[in-house]
N, C-alpha and C positions, 0 to 999 in steps of 0.2 A: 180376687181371682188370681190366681197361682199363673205365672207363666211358663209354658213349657221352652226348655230350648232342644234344638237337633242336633245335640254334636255329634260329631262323628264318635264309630266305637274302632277297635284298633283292625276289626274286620273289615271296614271302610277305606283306612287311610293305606290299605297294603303295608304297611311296618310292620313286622316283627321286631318285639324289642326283647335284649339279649339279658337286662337286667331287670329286677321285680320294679314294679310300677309301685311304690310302698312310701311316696312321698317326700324321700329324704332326696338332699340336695345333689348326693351320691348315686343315687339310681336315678334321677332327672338329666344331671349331668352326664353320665357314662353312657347312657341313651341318643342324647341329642348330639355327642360326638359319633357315635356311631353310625346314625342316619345320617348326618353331615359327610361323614366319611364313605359311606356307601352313594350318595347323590353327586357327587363332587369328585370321587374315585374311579367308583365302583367297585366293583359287581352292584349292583340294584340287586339281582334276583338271585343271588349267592353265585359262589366257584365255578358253579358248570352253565351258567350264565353264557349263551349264541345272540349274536348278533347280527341280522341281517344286513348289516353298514356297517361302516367306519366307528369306533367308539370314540372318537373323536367327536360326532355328532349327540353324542348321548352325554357324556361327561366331559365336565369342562377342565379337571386337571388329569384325564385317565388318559391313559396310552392305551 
């Protein structure tokens, strides 16, 4: 018997990724900086990104 698993699909995880998902260590990489750089920065939800608080409470190096 086959196991199934539930990953998540990129519909899931809210990411949008800027570079083809195609394997190579170059679209892995230039992906996982960019979501790093987006959780840790910001904007999360692109440029015109409001925030009901301080962004200080949202990211930890964002002004």
């Amino acid at each position: 018997m086959a196991e199934s698993t539930n990953a998540p699909t990129p519909a899931d995880t809210g990411y949008v990724l800027n570079f083809p998902t195609d394997g190579t260590s170059f679209g892995v990489r230039e992906n996982l900086v960019d979501i790093l750089e987006r959780e840790l920065l910001g904007p999360i939800h692109g440029e015109e990104e409001l925030l009901p608080f301080s962004p200080k409470q949202m990211y930890l190096v964002g002004l």
